[in-house]
Phi, psi and omega in degrees: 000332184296306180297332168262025154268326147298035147260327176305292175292342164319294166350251183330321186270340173302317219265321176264317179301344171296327196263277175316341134293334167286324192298327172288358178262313166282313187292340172289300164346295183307292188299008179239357161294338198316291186326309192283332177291332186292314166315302137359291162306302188299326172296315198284318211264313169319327160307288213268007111334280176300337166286324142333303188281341192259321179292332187263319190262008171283337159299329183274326188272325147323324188281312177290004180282306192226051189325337169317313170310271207333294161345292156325289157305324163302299181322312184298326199298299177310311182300267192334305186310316176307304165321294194297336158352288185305324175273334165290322181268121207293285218286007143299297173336288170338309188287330184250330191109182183269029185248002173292359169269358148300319154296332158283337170288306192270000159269341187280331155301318192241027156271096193282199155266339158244147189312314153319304170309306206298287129030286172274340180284302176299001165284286196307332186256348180270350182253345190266294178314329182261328169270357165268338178289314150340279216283312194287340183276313202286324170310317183279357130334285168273354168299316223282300232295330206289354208066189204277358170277317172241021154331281162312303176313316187301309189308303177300287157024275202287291197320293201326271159321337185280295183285312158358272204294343188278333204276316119074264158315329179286336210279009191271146195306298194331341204239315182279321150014264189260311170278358195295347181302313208301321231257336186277335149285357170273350165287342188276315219304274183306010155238009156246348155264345190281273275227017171257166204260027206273183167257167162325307182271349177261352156296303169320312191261347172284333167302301191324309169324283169309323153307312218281295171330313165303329179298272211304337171282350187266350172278314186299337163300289192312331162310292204279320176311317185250025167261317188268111176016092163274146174245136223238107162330306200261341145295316176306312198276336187293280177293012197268326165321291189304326189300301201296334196296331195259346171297312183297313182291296184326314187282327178264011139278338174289015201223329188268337171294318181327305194291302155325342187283114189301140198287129170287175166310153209272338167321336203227041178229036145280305202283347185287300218292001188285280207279010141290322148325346155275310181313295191317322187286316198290331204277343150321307177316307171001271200267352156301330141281006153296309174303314189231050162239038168282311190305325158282011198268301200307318198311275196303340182273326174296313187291335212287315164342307228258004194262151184272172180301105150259129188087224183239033176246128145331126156331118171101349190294124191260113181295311179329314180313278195327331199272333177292321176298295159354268172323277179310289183331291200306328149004273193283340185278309175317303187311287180326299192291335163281358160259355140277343145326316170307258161329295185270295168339307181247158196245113256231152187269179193282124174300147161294137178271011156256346168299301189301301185299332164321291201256015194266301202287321189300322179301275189326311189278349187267338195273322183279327183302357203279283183278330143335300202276358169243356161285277167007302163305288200305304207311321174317317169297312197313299219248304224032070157228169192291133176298127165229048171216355198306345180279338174270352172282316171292011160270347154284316145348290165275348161277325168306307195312310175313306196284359184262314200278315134326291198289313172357287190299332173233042141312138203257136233264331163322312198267342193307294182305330187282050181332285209275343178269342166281348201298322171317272176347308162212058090002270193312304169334291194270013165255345187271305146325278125023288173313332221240328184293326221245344143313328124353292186284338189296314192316304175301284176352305177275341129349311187261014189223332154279350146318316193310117182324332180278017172228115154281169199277111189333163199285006221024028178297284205315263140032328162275327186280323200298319142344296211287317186297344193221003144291317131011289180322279180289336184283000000 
């Protein structure tokens, strides 16, 4: 017996030191987990700090960019307060209904950032709201008159045909365009009264209701938009036309200086390739916001229609003209990349240097004459008086192209044999040429829009000088 009770307790102290070890092993665990959660924690709130911090200042540089936004928002605010008026004050309430928050749907739906969005959005729903609404009533009319047998059919029917053909109606450009907001609220409109469940005279009066509140929320836009610093559809593409013109001349006289531009010392030709590769990036940006600024173009010219006469534009201004300058730019910007491509990109073998001195002042003098003449236009946008010298810089122009197609020909007969080291050289010739053609057009382009009575007629000094300078000449 003895012995098995000193086993027994043998037993029991193996069994508590099995526990008080184990127990000293989860407390140490604990105290070295402790440390990584705390770790843990302090990262996830530094993570979500600097991501604050980084969102707060791309939001201070969006405002400073473009204070108009800030502007912007604020304006929907005053309208929605104005709006909420209406909802809030009992003996307004009274006057309009429980539909005034109808009014509040339609500023927060049709208040655009130029005076052309609101304009079209709020034409388009006031006018999509009364013929659908209309047309939905007289239908839900003759169902009922038809009885109950041929209600339904009438209802389905018209629902059928109607959203079919309006839905339709989007894919044509013209309609989608200028209407497409309108056709797609005249489908929800008219499929939530023909399928509601309401009677006649309480249909009746809730559209009334319902126009009237939609009216007054599209006044009240239109109204805060073109009081408060309105921004003018048909300015914006007016300057966004001037911005390109001047952006194509910069990237095409820089790209040809570039290329021209003399080789440094092999000491100093790490820190060149830095910052020809910055230089290259920026003169890329150039013609690259020309290239892909057709969808604002189509935009702003389309909204542009819709705005009354303002400034020094007119009734009738034709915004379309803008999409052929547009259009002729983008033209000439297809050319600039294959010739900064050309020039910078590629890495081009070493030219002889009586060819490059042969052919360097004619590149030089044809990329400015070039660019001369698109400077001339934007300033003519710019300032909106009539360009008055432009016709002689492009004819200066084309005489430079000539006299480059000249120096072509009389290439110095040493380089001649030397096929593949002039060919880059003249390559470069015939986009620059190339170039002077498609410059040209922009010129023609800018013709119909600068005829126009809202450009005045310039003082004529450019036009005396461009005179005193070419009597000279020829004499």
């Amino acid at each position: 017996m003895a012995g098995e009770k000193e086993a027994s307790r043998r037993g029991l102290d193996l069994e508590w030191q099995v526990t008080v070890s184990g127990a000293a092993g989860s407390s140490v665990k604990t105290e070295a987990q402790s440390p990584l959660a705390v770790l843990w924690v302090c990262n996830l709130v530094s993570g979500l700090r600097l991501k604050a911090w980084s969102l707060g200042r791309r939001v201070w540089q969006i405002g400073a960019d473009d204070p108009r936004k800030v502007i912007h928002g604020m304006k929907v605010g005053l309208a929605l307060v104005l709006t909420s008026v209406f909802y809030y004050t009992r003996p307004l309430y009274d006057g309009v209904g429980g539909t005034a928050m109808w009014a509040v749907m339609t500023v927060v739906v049709v208040f655009e950032y130029t005076v052309g969005g609101t304009l079209y959005k709020g034409l388009n729903r006031a006018t999509a709201t009364v013929s659908a609404g209309s047309l939905a009533f007289g239908i839900h009319w003759l169902a009922i008159k038809s009885g109950k047998t041929a209600d339904h059919i009438i209802l389905g029917t018209s629902i059928f045909i109607l959203s079919s053909a309006a839905t339709f109606f989007r894919f044509i450009p013209t309609l989608k365009a200028r209407f497409d907001y309108g056709l797609m609220i005249f489908i929800l409109t008219f499929n939530l009264v023909a399928v509601s469940g309401y009677r006649v005279d309480q249909l009746l009066a809730l559209a009334q209701w319902r126009f009237c509140t939609i009216t007054l929320g599209f006044c009240i836009c239109l109204t805060v938009c073109t009081v408060v610093r309105p921004v003018w559809a048909g300015e914006e593409l007016h300057c966004l036309t001037t911005r390109n013109m001047e952006k194509l001349a910069e990237s095409l006289q820089e790209s040809v200086a570039e290329y021209l531009k003399e080789e440094q010392e092999e000491e100093e030709e790490e820190d060149s390739e830095e910052c020809k590769h910055n230089c290259s990036s920026q003169k890329l940006q150039g013609f690259k916001c020309v290239l892909n600024s057709k969808a604002s173009e189509d935009s702003l010219a389309n909204l542009a229609r819709w705005e009354p006469p303002h400034g020094c534009f007119s009734y009738g201004h034709p915004w379309r003209q803008y999409l052929k300058i547009g259009a002729a730019m983008r033209h000439c910007a297809y050319c600039i990349e294959s010739l900064t491509n050309c020039c910078i990109s590629s890495e081009n073998l070493e030219l002889p240097d009586s060819v490059r001195s042969h052919l360097a002042d004619a590149y030089l003098k044809l990329s400015s004459d070039s660019a001369k003449v698109l400077k001339e236009l934007a300033g003519s946008f710019k300032s909106m008086r009539k360009p008055s010298s432009v016709d002689y810089l492009v004819k200066d122009m084309k005489n430079t192209a000539d006299e480059l197609q000249t120096a072509l020909s009389s290439v110095p007969q040493e380089a001649t044999v030397l096929i593949m080291e002039t060919l880059p050289l003249i390559t470069v010739a015939s986009l620059l040429i190339e170039i002077s053609k498609r410059v040209e057009g922009v010129a023609v382009a800018t013709k119909g829009v600068t005829g126009l009575s809202c450009f005045r007629p310039s003082d004529g000094d450019d036009e005396l000088k461009v005179l005193n300078k070419v009597v000279p000449a020829m004499a």
